[in-house]
PLY file of the C-alpha trace (Angstrom):
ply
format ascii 1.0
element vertex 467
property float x
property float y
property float z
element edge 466
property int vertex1
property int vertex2
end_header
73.18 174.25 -71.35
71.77 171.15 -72.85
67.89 172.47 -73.02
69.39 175.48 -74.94
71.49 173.16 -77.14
69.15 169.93 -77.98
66.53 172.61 -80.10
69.29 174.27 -81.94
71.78 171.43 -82.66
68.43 169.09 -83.75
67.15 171.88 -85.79
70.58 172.50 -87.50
70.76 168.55 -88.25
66.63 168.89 -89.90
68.18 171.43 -91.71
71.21 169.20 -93.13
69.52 166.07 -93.26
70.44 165.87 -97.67
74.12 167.18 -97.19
74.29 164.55 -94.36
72.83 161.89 -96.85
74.79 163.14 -99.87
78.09 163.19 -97.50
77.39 159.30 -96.40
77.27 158.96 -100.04
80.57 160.06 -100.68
82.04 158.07 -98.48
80.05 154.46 -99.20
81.55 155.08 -102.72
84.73 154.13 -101.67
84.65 150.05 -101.52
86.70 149.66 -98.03
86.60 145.88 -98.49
88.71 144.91 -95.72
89.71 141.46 -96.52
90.55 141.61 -100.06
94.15 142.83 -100.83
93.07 144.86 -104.41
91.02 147.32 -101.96
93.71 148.00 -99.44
94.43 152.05 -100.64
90.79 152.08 -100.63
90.45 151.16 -97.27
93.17 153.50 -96.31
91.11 156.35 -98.69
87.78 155.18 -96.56
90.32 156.08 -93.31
91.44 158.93 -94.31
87.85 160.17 -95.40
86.49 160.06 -91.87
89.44 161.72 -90.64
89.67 165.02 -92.43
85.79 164.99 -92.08
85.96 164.82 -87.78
88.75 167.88 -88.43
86.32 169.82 -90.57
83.54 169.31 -88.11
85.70 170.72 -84.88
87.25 167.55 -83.46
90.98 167.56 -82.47
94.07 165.25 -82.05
92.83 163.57 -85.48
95.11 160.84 -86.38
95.83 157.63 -88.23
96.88 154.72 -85.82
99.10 152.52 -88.08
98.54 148.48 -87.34
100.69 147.31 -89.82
102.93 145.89 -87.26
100.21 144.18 -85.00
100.05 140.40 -85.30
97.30 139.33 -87.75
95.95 142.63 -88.89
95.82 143.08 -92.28
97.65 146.78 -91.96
94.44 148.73 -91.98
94.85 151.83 -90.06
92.49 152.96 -86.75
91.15 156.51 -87.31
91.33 158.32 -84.14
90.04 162.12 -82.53
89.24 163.93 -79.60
87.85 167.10 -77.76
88.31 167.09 -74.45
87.26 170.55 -72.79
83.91 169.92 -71.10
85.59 170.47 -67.18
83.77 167.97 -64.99
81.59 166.68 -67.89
81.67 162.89 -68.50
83.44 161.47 -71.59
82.23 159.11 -74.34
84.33 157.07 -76.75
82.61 156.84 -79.97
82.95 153.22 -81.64
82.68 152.54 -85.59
84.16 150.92 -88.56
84.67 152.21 -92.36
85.31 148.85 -93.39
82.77 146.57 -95.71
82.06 143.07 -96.34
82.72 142.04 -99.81
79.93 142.86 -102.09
79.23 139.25 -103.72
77.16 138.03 -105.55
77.64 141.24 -107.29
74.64 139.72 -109.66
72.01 139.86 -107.12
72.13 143.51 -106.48
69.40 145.80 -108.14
71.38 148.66 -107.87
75.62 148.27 -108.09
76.81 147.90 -104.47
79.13 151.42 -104.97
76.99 153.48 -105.93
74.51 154.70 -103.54
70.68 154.80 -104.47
67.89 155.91 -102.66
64.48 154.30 -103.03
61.72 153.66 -100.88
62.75 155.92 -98.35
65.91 153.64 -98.14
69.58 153.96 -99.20
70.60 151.26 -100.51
74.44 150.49 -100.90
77.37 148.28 -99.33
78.18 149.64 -96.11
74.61 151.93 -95.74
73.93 150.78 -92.19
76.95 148.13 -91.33
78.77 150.30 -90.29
79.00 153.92 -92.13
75.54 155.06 -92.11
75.72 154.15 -88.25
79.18 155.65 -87.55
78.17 158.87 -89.74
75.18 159.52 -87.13
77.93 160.11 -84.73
80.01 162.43 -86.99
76.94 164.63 -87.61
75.51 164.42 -84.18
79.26 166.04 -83.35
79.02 168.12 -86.29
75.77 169.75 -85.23
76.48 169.99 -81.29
79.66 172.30 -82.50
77.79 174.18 -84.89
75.20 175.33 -82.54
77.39 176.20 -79.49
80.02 177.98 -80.65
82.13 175.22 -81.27
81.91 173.52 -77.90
80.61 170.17 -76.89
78.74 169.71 -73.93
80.51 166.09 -73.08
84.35 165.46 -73.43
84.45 163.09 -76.76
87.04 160.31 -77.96
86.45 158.74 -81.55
88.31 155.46 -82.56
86.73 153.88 -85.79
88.72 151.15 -87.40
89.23 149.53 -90.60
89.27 145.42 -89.70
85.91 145.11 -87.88
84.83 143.02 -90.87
88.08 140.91 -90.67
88.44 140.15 -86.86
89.45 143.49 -85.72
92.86 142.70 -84.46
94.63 146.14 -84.94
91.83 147.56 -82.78
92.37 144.49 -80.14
96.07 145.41 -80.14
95.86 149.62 -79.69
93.04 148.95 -76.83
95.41 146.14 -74.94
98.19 148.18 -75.06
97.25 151.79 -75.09
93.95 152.02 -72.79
95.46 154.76 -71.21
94.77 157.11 -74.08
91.20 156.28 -74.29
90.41 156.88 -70.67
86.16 157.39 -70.79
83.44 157.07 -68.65
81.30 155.34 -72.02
81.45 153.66 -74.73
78.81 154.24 -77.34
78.50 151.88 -79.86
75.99 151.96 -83.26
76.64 148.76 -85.35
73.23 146.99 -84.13
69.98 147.21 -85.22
65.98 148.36 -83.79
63.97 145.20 -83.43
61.20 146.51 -85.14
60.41 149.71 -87.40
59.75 152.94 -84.68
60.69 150.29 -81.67
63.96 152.22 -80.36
66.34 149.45 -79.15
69.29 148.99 -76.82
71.53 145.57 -77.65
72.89 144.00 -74.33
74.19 141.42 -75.29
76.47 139.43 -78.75
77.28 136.23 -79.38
80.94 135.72 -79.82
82.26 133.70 -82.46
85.03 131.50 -83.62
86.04 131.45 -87.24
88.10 128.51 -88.98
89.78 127.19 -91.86
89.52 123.66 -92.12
91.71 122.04 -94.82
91.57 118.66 -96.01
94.53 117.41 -98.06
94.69 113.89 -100.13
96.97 113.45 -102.97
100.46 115.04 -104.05
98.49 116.30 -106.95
95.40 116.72 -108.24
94.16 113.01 -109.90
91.96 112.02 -113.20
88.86 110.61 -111.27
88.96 107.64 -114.64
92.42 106.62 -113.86
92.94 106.70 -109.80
88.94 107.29 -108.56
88.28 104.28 -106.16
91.71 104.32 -105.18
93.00 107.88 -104.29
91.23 109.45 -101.35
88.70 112.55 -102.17
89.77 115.51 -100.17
86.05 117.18 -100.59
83.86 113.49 -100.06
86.12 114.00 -96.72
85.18 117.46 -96.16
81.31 116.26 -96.55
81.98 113.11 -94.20
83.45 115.68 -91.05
81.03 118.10 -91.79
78.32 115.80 -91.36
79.37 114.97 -88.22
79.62 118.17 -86.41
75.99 118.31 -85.61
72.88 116.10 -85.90
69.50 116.67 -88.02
68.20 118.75 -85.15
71.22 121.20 -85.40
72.41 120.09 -82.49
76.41 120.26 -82.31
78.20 117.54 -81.58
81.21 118.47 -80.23
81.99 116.56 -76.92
82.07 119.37 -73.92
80.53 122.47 -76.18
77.58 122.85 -74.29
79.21 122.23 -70.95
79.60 126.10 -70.24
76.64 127.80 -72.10
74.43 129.74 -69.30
71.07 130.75 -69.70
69.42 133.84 -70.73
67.57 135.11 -66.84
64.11 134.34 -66.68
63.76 138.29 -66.58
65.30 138.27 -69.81
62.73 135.82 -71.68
59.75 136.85 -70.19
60.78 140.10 -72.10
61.55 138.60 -74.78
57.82 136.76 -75.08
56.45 140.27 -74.96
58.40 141.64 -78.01
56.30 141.96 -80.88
57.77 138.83 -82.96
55.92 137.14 -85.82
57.24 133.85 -86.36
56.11 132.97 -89.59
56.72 136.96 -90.88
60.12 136.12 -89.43
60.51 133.02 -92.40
59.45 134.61 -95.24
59.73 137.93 -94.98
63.81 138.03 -93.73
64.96 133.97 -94.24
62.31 133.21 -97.04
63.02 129.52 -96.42
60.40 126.46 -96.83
60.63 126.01 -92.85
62.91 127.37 -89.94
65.39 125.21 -88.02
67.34 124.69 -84.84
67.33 122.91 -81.51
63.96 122.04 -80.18
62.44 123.49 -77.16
63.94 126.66 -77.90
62.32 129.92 -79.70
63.61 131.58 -82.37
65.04 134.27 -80.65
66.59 132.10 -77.97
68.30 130.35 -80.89
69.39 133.28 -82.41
70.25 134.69 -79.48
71.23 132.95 -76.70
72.14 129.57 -78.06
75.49 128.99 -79.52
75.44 127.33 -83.64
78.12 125.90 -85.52
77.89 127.00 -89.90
79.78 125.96 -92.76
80.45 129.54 -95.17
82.24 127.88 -97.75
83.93 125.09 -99.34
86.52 126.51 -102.15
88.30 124.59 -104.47
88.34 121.60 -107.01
86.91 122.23 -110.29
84.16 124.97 -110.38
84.15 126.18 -113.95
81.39 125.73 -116.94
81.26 121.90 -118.11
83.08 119.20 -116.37
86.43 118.09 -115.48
86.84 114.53 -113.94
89.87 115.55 -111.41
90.09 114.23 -107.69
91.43 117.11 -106.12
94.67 117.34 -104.53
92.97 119.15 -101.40
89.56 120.85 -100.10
88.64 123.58 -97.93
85.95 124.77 -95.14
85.14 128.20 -93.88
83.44 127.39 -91.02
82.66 129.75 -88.05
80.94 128.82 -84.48
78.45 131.58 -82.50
79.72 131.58 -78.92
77.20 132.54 -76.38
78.30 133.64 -72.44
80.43 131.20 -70.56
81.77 129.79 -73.28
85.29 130.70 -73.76
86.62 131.00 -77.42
89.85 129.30 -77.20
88.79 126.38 -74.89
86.05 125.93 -77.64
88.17 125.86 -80.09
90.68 123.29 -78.70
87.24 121.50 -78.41
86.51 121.72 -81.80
89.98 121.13 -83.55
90.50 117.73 -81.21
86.80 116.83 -82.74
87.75 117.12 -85.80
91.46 115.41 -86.25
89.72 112.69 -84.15
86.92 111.88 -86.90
88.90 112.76 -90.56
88.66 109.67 -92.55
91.32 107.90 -93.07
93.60 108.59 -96.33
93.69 112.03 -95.59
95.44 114.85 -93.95
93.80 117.60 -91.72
94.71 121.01 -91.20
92.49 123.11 -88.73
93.02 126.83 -88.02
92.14 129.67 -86.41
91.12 133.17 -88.78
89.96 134.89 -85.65
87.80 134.93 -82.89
85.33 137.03 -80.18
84.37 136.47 -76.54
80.35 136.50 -75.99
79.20 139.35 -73.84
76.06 140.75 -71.87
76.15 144.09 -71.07
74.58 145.82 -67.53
72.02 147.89 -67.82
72.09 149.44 -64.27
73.67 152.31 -65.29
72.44 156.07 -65.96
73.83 156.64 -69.05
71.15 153.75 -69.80
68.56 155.88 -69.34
70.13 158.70 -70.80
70.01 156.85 -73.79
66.32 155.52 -73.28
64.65 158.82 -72.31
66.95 160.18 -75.70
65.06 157.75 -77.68
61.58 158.17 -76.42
61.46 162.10 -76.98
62.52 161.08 -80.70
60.73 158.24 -81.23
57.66 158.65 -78.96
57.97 155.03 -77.59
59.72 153.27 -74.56
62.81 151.17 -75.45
63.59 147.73 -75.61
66.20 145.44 -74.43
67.50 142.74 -76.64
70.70 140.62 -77.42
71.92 140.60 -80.86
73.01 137.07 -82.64
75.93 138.88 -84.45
79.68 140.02 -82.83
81.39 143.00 -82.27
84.79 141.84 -80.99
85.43 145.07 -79.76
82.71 145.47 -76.90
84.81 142.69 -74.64
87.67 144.50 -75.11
86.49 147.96 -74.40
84.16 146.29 -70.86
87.53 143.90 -69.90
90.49 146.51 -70.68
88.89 149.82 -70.35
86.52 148.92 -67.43
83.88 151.09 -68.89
80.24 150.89 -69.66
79.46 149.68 -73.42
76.04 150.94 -74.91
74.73 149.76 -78.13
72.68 152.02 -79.53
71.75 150.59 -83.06
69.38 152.38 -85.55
69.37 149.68 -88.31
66.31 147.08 -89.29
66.14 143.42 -89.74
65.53 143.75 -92.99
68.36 145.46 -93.89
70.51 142.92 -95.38
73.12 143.33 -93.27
76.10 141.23 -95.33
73.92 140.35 -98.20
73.22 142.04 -101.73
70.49 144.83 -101.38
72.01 146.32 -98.06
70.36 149.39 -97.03
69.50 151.76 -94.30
65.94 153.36 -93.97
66.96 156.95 -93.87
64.55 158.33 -91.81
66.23 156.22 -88.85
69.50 157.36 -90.21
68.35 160.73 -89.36
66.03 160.03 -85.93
69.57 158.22 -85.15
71.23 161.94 -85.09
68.52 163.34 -83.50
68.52 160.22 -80.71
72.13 160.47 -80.36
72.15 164.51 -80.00
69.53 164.49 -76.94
72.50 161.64 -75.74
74.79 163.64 -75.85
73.30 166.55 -74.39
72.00 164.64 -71.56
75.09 162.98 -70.39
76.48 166.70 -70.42
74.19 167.87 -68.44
0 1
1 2
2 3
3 4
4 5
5 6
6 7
7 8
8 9
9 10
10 11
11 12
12 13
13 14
14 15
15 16
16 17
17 18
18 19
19 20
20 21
21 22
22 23
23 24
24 25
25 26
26 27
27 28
28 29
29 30
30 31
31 32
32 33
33 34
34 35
35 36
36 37
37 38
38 39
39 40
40 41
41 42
42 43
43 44
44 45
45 46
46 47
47 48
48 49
49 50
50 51
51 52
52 53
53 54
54 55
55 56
56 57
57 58
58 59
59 60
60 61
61 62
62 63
63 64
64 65
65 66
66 67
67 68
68 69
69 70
70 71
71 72
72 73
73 74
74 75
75 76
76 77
77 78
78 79
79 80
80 81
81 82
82 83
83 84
84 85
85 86
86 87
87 88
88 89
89 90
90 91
91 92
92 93
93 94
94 95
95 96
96 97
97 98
98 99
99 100
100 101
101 102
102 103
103 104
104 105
105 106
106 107
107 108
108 109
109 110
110 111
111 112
112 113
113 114
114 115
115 116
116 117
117 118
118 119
119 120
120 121
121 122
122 123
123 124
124 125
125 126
126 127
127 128
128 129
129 130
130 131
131 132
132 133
133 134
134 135
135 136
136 137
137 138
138 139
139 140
140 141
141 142
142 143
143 144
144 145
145 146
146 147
147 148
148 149
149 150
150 151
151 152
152 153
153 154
154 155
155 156
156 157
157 158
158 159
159 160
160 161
161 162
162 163
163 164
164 165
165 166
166 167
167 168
168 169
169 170
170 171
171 172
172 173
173 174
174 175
175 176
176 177
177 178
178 179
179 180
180 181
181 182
182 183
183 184
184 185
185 186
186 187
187 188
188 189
189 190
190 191
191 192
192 193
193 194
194 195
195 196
196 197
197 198
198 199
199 200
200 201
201 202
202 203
203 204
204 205
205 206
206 207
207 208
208 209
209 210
210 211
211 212
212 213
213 214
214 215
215 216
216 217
217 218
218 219
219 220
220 221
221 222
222 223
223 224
224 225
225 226
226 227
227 228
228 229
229 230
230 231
231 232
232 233
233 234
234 235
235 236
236 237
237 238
238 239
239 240
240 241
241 242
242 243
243 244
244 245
245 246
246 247
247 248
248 249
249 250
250 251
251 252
252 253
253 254
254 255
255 256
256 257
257 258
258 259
259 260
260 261
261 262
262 263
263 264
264 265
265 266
266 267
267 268
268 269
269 270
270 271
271 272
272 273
273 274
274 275
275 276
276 277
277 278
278 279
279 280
280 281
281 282
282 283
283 284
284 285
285 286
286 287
287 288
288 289
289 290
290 291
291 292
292 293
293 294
294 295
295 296
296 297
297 298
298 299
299 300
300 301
301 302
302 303
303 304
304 305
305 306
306 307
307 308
308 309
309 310
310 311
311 312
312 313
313 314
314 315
315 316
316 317
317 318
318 319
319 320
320 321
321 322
322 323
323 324
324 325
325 326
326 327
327 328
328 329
329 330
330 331
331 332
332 333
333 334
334 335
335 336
336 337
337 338
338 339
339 340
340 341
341 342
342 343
343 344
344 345
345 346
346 347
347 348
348 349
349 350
350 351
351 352
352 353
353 354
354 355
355 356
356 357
357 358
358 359
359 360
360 361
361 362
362 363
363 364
364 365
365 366
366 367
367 368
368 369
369 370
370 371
371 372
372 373
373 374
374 375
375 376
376 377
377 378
378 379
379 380
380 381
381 382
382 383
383 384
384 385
385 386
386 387
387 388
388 389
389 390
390 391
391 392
392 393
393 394
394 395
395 396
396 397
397 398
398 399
399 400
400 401
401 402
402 403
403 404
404 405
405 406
406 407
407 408
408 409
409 410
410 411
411 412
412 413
413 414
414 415
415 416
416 417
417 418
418 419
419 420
420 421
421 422
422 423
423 424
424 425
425 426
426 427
427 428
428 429
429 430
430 431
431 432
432 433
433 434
434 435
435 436
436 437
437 438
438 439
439 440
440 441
441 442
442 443
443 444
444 445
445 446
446 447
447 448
448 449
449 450
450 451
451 452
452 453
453 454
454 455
455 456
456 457
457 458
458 459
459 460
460 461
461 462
462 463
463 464
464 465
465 466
């Protein structure tokens, strides 16, 4: 079945590739920004997009999940599917999120962030490869398996995309926790990661998990004129500046007693092929962080930083006066976004007792300190001892006409712990995107000819896990 399949399914997808495009289009249109309140119905729109599209296409059971109830989830509903009639075949449950990270600095965009534009082989848009362009591949991988046999799959298939991936993911948390039992799979596929190079196909094996705060620094009753009570009245954002400083040294080393205590090692396997990966330090500065010099912890390489070490980043410090000329206040109170990478054997909520102890113990005095918890992930590293592993690499090879690599990504995807620690099945990441791709930043896009080798890749997946 799958030699018949793989020729006619690919040829079917060469022969859609600008409806595909045009159809991703569509649906990047629709700003699913997750976190921001004003864009809830157009989250739900986003949901409800993918859902009537994975009816069209053949899949069954297609439902909204409603989270509005779960603790912490911003209400954003899970979009789920299935087709289950492949007797004996293995099953796969599809991973993906419609959601997008907010689009500022809307003035640093060539193109507005909305409206889809293709250029330089790219298309270039909020949400073009984290995570719709990625999910879509799925969709039309399905799309064209059902076209080209009669409306049969040659795998059993489960789809659950959600809408909070961006946010912490907490619906998603709460539906796998407590409802595992209807996702019962042999795989999860994920495709929210990216190639390490152009035409290098990729497998991710490991994330970093993270920890994301608030940390809220409050002086006066009111806010104070800087003439009249400066010298006097404690400043809730020189405090801010003072703890901040503190939290790790000029080497970027983090200071937090006990946060290293737990961090293991990438193998020695692991960075031997890691040396051997075709990385180009100083390409790696100017071409992706275009900064005067890189930093981090000595006696560690990039990619071990980004990687397999864990960092500690401030995102944010809102409030006070921010406005065009000056105002001489003292505000009342200051605030820090500030997020820690987690990397395995460190534990997110024993590092963050870590943290939050660190902190109240050095605020200055004259000032009270507020430290929470916006959400968090647990680090994982993913076996590759598996055959649907080399399902997946073979896949790759007859598309891209290279062997694949392993890597770990320095990102999180909270939903890979939950899927290997509640479902007890295999997670693979499959990512099609590039480093240059500005995941999170203005300019995002996704080079479309891996959009489309990721349909073809994921197709000879399929078809080889059927088979």
């Amino acid at each position: 079945m799958a030699e018949k399949t793989v020729p006619a399914a690919i040829e079917f997808a060469r022969n859609n590739q600008q409806r595909f495009v045009e159809e991703l289009k569509d649906l990047i249109r629709i700003p699913s920004v997750s976190t921001l309140p004003e864009h809830a119905a157009d989250v739900r729109r986003a949901a409800e997009f993918v859902a009537e599209e994975l009816r069209r296409i053949g899949m069954e059971n297609v439902r909204l999940i409603e989270t509005s109830e779960v603790e912490n989830s911003l209400g954003h509903p899970l979009v789920y599917a299935d087709w289950l009639h492949a007797e004996g075949a293995p099953t796969v449950l599809c991973y993906g999120h419609y959601d997008v990270q907010p689009a500022e600095p809307l003035d640093e965009w060539i193109t507005p962030p909305f409206e889809p534009t293709q250029r330089d082989g790219n298309l270039y848009a909020r949400g073009a490869v984290d995570d719709k362009g990625q999910m879509w591949m799925h969709v039309k991988a399905l799309e064209s398996l059902f076209a080209t046999h009669g409306g049969k799959l040659p795998l059993n298939i489960r789809v659950l995309i959600e809408g909070e991936e961006e946010v912490g993911g907490e619906g998603i948390a709460w539906f796998v926790q407590n409802h595992g039992d209807q996702l019962r799979s042999d795989l999860a596929l994920i495709s929210d990661t990216e190639m390490f190079a152009p035409d290098l196909p990729t497998l991710c094996v490991g994330l970093r998990g993270m920890i994301y705060t608030e940390l809220e620094v409050r002086g006066a009753r009111i806010d104070l004129h800087s003439g009249m009570y400066g010298g006097a009245a404690p400043n809730p954002f020189v405090a801010l500046a003072q703890i901040i400083a503190k939290l790790k040294d000029e080497n970027g080393r983090i200071l937090i007693p006990g946060f290293y205590d737990k961090v293991e090692a990438p193998t020695t396997d692991e960075l031997k092929a890691w040396k051997a990966l075709p990385f180009d330090e100083e390409h790696y500065r100017q071409t992706e962080v275009g900064s005067p010099e890189l930093t981090g912890e000595p006696g560690y390489s990039v990619l071990e930083r980004t990687w397999a070490r864990p960092t500690l980043d401030v995102h944010g410090m809102p409030g006070g006066f921010i406005g065009a000329g000056g105002k001489t206040v003292i505000p009342a109170k200051g605030l820090a976004k500030i997020s820690m990478r987690l990397v395995p054997g460190q534990v997110p909520a024993e590092t963050y007792e870590q943290y939050k102890s660190y902190v109240e113990s050095i605020a200055p005095r004259g000032v009270e300190v507020t430290v929470r918890l916006i959400h968090s992930a647990e680090p994982i590293v993913v076996s590759t001892d598996n055959h649907y592993v080399k399902a997946a690499t073979e896949a790759m090879h007859e598309v891209f006409g290279t062997d694949t690599v392993f890597v770990r990504g320095g990102g999180s995807i909270p939903i890979v712990g939950d899927f290997v620690r509640e479902l007890k099945v295999p997670t693979l990441m499959m990512g099609f995107g590039l480093p240059d791709d500005n995941l999170h930043a203005p300019n995002e896009k996704f080079h479309l000819a891996n959009f489309h080798r990721g349909i073809e890749s994921i197709i000879r997946f399929f078809s080889a896990v059927g088979a």
